[in-house]
N, CA, C and O atoms as a MOPAC input file, in Angstrom:
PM7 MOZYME 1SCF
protein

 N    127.20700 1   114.30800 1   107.18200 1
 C    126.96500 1   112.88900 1   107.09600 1
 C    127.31200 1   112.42000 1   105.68300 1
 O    127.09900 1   113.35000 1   104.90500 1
 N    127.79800 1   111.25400 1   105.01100 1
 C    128.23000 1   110.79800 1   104.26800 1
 C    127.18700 1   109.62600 1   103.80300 1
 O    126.47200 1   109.08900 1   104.64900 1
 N    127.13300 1   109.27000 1   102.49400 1
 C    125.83800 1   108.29900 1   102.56600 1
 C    126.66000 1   107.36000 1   101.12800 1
 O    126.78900 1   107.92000 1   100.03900 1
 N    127.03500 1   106.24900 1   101.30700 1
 C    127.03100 1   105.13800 1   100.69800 1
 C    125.91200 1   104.80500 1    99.79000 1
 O    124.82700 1   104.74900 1   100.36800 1
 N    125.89300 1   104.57100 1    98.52900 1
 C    124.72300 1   104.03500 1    98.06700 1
 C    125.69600 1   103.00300 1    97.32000 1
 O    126.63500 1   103.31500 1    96.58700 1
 N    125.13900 1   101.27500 1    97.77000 1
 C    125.22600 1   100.56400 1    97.01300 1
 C    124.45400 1    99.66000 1    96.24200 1
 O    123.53700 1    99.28100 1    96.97000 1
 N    124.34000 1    98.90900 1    94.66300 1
 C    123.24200 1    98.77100 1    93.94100 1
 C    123.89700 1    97.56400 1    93.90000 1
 O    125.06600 1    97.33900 1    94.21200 1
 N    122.83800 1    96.60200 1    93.38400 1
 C    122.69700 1    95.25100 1    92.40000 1
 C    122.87200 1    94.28100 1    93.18000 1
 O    123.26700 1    93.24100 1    92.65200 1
 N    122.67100 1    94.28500 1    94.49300 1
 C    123.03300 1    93.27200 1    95.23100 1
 C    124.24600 1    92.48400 1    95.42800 1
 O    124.32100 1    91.26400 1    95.28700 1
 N    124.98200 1    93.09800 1    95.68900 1
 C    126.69600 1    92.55600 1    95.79500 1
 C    126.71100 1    92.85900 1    97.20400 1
 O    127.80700 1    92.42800 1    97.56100 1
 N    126.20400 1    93.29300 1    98.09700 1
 C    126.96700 1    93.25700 1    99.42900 1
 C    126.66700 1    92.39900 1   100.05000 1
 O    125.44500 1    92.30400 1   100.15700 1
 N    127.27200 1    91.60500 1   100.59600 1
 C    126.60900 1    90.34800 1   101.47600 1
 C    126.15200 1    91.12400 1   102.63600 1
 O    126.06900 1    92.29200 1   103.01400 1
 N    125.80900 1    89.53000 1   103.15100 1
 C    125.02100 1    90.05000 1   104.86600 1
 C    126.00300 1    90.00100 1   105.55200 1
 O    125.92200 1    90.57100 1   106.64100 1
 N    127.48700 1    89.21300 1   105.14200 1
 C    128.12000 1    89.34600 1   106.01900 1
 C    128.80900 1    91.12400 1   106.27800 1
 O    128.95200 1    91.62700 1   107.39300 1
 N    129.01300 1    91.54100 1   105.48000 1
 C    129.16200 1    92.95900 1   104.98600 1
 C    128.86100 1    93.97500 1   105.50100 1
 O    129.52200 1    94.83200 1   106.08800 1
 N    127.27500 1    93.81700 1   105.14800 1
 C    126.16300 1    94.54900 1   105.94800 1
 C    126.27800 1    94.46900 1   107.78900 1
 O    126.18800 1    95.49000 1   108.47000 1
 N    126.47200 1    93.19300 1   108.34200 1
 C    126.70500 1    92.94100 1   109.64000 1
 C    127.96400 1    93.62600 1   110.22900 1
 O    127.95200 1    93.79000 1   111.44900 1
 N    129.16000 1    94.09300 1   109.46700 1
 C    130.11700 1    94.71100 1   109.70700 1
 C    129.85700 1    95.87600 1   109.94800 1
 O    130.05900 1    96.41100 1   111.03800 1
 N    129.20600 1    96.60800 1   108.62100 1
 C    128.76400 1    97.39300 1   108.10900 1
 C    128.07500 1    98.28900 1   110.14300 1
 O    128.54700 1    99.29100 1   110.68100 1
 N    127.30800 1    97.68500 1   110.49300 1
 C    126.24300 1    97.64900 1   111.07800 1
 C    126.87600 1    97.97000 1   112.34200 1
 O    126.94900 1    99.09200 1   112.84400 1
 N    127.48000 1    96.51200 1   112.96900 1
 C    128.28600 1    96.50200 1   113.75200 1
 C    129.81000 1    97.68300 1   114.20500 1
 O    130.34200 1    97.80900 1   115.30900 1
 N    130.16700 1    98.39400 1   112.86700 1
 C    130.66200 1    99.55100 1   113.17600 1
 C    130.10000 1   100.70600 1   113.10400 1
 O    130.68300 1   101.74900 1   112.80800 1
 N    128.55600 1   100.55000 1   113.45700 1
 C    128.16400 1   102.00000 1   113.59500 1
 C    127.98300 1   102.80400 1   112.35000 1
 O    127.95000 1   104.03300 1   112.29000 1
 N    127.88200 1   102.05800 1   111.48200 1
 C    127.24100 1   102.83200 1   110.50000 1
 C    125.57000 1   102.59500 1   110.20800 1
 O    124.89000 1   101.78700 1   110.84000 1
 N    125.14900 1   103.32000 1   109.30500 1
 C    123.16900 1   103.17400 1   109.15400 1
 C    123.09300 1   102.54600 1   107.89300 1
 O    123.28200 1   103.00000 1   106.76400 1
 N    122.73200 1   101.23600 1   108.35300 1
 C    122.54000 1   100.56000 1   107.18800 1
 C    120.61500 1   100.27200 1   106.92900 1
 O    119.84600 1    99.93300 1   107.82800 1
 N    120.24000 1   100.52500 1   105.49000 1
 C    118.90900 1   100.07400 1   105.20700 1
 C    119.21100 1    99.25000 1   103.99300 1
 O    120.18600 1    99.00000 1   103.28500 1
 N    117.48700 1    98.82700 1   104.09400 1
 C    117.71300 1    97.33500 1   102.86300 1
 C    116.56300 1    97.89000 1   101.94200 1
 O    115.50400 1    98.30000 1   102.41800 1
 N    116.84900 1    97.87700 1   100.53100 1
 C    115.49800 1    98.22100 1    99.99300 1
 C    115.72300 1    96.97900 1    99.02800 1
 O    116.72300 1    96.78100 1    98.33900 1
 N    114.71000 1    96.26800 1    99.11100 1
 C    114.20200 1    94.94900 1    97.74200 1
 C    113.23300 1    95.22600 1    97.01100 1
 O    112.17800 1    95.33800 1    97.63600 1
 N    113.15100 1    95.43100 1    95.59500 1
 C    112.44800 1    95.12300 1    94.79600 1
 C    111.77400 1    93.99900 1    94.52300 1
 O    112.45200 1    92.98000 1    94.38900 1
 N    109.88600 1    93.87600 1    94.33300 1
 C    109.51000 1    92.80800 1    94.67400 1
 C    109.03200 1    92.51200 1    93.61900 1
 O    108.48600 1    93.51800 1    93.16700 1
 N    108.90500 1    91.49300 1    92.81100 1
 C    108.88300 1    91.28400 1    91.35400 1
 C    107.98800 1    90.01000 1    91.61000 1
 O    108.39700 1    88.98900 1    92.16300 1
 N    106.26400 1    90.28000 1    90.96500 1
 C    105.68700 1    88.98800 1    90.59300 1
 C    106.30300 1    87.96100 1    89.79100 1
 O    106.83700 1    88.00800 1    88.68300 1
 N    106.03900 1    86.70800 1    90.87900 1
 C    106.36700 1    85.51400 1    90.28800 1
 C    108.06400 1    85.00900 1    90.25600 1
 O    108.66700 1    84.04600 1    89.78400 1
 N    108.47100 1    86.35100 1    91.10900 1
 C    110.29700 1    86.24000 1    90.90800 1
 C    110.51000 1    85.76300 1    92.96900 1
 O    111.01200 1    84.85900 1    93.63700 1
 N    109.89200 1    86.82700 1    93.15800 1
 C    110.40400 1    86.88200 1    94.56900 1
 C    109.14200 1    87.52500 1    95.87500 1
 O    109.31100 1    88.17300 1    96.90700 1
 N    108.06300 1    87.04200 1    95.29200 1
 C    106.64200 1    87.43000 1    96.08400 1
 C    106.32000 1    86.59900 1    96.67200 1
 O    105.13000 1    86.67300 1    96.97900 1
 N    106.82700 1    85.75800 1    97.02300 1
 C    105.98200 1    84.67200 1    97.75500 1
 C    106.24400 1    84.92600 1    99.25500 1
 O    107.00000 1    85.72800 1    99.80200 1
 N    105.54100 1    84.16200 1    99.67300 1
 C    105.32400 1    84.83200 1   101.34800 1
 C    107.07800 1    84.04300 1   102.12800 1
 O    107.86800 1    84.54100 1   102.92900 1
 N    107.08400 1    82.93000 1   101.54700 1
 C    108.59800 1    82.39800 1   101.54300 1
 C    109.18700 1    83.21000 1   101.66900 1
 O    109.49600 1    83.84500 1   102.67700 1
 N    109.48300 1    83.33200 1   100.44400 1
 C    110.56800 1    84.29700 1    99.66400 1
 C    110.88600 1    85.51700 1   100.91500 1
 O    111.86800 1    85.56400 1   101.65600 1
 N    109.57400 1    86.56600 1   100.85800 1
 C    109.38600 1    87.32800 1   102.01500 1
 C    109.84300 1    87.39900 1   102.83500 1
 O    110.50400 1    88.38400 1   103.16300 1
 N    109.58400 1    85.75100 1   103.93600 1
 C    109.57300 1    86.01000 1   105.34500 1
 C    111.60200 1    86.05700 1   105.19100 1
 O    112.35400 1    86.78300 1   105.84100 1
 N    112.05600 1    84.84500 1   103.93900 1
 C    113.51800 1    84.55600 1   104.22300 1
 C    114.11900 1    86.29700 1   103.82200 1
 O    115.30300 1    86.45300 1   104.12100 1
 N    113.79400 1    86.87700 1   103.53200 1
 C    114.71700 1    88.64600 1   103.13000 1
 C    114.31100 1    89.19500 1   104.18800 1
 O    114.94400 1    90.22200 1   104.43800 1
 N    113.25500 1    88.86100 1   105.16400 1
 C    113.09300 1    90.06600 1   106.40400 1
 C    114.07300 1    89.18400 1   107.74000 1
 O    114.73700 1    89.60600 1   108.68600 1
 N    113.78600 1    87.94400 1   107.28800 1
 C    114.44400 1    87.13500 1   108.30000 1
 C    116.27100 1    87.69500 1   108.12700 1
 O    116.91100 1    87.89300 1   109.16000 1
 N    116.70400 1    87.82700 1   107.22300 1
 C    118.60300 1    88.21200 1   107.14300 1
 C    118.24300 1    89.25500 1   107.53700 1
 O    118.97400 1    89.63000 1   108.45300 1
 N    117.25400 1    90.12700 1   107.24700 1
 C    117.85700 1    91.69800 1   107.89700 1
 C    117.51900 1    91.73900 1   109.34800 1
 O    117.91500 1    92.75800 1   109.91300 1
 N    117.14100 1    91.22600 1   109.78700 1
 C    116.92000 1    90.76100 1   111.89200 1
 C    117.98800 1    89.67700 1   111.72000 1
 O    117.73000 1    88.91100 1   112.64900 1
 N    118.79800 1    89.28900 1   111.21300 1
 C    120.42800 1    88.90300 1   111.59900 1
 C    120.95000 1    89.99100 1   111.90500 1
 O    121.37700 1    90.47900 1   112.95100 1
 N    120.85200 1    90.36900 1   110.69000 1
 C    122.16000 1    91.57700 1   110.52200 1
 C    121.71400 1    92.80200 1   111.63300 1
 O    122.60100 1    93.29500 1   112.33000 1
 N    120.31700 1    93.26300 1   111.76500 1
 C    119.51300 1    94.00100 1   113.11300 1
 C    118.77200 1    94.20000 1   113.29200 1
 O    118.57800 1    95.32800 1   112.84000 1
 N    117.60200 1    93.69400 1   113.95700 1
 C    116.41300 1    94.16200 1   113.99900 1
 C    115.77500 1    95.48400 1   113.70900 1
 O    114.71200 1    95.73800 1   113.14200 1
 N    116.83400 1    96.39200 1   114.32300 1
 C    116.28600 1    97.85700 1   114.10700 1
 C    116.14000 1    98.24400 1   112.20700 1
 O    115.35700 1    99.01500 1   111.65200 1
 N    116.95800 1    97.57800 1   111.75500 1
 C    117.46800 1    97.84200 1   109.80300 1
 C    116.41200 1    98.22900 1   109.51100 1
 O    115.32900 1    97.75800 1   109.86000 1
 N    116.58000 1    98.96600 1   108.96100 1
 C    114.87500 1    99.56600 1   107.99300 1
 C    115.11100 1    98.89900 1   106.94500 1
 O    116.19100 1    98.88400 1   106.35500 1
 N    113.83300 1    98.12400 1   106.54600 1
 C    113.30900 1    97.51500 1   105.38200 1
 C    112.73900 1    97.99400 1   104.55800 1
 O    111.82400 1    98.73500 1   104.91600 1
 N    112.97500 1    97.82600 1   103.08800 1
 C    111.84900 1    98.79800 1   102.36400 1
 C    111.54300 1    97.65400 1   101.11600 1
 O    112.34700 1    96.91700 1   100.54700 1
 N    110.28000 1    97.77900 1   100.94800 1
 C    109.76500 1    96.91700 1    99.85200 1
 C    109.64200 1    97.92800 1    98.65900 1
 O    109.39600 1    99.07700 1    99.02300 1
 N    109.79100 1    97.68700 1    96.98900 1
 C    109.50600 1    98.79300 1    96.56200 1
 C    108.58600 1    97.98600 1    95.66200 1
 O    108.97200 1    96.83600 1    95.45200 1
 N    107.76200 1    98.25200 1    95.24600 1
 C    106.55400 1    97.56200 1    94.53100 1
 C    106.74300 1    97.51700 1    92.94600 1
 O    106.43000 1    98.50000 1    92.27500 1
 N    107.24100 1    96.40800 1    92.38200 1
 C    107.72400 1    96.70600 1    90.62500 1
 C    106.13300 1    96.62700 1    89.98300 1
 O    105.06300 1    96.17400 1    90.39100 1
 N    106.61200 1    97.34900 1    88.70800 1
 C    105.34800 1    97.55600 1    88.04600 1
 C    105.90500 1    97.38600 1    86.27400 1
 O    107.04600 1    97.82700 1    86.13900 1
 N    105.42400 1    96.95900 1    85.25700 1
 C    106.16800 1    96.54100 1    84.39700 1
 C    106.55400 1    97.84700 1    83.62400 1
 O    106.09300 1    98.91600 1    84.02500 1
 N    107.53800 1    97.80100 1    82.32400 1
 C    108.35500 1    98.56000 1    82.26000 1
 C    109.04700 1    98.33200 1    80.96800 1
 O    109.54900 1    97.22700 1    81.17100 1
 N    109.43000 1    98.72300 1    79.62300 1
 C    110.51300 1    98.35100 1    78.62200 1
 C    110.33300 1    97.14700 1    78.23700 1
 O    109.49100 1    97.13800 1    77.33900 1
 N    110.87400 1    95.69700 1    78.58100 1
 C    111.16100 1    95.06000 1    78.29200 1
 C    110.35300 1    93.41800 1    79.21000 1
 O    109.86800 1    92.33600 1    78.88000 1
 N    110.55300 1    93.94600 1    80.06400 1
 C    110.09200 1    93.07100 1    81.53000 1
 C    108.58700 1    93.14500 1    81.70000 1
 O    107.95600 1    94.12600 1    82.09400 1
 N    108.17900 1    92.14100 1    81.39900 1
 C    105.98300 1    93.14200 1    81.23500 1
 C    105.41900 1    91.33100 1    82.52100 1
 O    104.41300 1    90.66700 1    82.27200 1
 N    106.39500 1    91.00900 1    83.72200 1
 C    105.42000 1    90.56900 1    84.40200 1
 C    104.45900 1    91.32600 1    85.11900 1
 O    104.71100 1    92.50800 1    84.88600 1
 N    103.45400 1    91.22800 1    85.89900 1
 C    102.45000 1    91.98200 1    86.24500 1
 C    102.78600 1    92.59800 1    87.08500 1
 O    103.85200 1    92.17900 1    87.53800 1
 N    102.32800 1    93.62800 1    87.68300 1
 C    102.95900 1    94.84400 1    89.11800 1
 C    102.63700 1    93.75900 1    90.74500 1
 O    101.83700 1    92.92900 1    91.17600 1
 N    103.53100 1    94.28600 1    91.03500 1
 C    103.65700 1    93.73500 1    92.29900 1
 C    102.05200 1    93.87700 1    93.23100 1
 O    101.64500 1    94.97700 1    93.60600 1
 N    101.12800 1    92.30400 1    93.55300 1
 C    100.04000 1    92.76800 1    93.83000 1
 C     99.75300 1    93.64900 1    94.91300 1
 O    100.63300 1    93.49600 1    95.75900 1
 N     98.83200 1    94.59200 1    95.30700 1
 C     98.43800 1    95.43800 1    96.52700 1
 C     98.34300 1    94.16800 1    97.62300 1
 O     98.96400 1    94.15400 1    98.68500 1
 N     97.62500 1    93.32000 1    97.25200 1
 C     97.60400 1    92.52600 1    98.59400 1
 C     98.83400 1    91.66100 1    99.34500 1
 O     98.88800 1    91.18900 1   100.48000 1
 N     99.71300 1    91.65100 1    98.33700 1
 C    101.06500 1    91.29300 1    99.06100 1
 C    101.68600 1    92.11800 1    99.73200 1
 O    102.29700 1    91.85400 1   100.76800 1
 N    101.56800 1    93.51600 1    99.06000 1
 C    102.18100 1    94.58300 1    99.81100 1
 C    101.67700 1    94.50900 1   101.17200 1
 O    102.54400 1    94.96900 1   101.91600 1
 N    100.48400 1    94.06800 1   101.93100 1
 C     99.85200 1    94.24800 1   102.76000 1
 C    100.00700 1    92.85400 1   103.54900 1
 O     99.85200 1    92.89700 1   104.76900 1
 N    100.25900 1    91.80400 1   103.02900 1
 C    101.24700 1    90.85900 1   103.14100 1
 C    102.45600 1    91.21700 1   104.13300 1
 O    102.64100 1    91.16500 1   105.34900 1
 N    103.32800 1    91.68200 1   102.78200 1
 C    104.56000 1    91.76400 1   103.25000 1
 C    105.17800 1    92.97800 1   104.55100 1
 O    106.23000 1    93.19300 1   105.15200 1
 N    103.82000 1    93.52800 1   104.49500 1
 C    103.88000 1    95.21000 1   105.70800 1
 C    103.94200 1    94.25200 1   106.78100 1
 O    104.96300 1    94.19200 1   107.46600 1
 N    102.27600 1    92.97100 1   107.15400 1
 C    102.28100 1    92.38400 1   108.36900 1
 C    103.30100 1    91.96900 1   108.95000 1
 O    103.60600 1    92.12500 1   110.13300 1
 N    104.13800 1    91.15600 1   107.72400 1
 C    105.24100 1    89.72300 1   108.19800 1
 C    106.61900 1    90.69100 1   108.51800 1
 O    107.59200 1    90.31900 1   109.17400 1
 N    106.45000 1    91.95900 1   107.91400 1
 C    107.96600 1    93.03000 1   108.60900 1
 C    107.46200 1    92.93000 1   110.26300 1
 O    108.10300 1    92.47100 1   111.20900 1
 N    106.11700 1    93.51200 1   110.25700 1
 C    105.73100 1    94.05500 1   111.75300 1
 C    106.01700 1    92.99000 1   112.51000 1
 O    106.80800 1    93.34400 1   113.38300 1
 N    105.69700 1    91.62400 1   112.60900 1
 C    106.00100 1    90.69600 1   113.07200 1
 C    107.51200 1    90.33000 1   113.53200 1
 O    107.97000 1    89.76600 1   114.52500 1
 N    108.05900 1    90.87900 1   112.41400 1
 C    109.76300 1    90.23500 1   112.42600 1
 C    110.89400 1    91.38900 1   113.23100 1
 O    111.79700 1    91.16600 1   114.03800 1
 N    110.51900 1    92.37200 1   112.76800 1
 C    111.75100 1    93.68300 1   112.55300 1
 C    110.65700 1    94.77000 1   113.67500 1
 O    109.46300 1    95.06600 1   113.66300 1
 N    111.79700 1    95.09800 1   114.53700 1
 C    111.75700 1    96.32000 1   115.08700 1
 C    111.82600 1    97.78000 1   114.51400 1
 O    110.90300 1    98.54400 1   114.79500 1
 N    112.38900 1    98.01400 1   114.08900 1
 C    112.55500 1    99.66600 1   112.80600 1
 C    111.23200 1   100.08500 1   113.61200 1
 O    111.05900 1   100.14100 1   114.82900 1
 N    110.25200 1   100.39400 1   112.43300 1
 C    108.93900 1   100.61500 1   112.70000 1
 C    108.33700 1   100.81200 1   113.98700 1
 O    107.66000 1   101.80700 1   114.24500 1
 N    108.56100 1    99.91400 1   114.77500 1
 C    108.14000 1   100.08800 1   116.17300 1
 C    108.90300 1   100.71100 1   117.07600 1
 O    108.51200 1   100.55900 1   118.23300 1
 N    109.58600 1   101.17400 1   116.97300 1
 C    110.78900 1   102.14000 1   117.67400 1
 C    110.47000 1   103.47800 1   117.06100 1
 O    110.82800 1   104.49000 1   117.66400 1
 N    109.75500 1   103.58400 1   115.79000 1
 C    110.19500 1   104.94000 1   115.04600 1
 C    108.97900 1   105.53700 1   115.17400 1
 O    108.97600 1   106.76000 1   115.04100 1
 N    107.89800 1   104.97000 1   115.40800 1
 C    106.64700 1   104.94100 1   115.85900 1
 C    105.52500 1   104.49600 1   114.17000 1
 O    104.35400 1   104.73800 1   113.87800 1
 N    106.49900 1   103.87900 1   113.54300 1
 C    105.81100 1   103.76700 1   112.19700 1
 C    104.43100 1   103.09600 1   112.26600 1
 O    103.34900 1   103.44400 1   111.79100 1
 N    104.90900 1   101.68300 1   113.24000 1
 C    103.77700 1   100.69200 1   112.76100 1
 C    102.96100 1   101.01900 1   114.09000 1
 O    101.87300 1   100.48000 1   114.29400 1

């Protein structure tokens, strides 16, 4: 198996939908950054493109915590718990894999 890793957010969704659509395994991992991109908004619109592109897509939230230079606060526990519900709601992955 061969595994693609691409960074920094340059691939579109249209991309990814290709991507997808020819049978390859595509996952999404977002970094969730207080005050950048935590809001339940924010949230629902990044789980909402990856149920374009496929319901099945595995989603992954990764929880930022500060670091060097960047000192906003760590991504809160209760969003994480947040953002677990509003996947279960949206995206299949999980429920097929027997996660959720």
């Amino acid at each position: 198996m061969t595994y693609l890793y691409v960074s920094n957010g340059y691939m579109t969704l249209e991309a990814l939908r290709m991507l997808r659509k020819a049978g390859m395994h595509v996952e999404i991992v977002n970094l969730v950054i207080t005050g950048v991109n935590d809001s339940e908004a924010c949230l629902m619109d990044i789980i909402s493109r990856c149920k374009e592109i496929d319901p099945y897509v595995p989603l992954h939230f990764t929880r930022y915590h500060a670091a060097y230079k960047f000192s906003s606060p760590a991504f809160r526990l209760i969003a994480c718990v947040v953002s677990w519900i509003l996947v279960k709601e949206v995206l299949k992955y999980g429920k097929r894999n027997g996660i959720i």
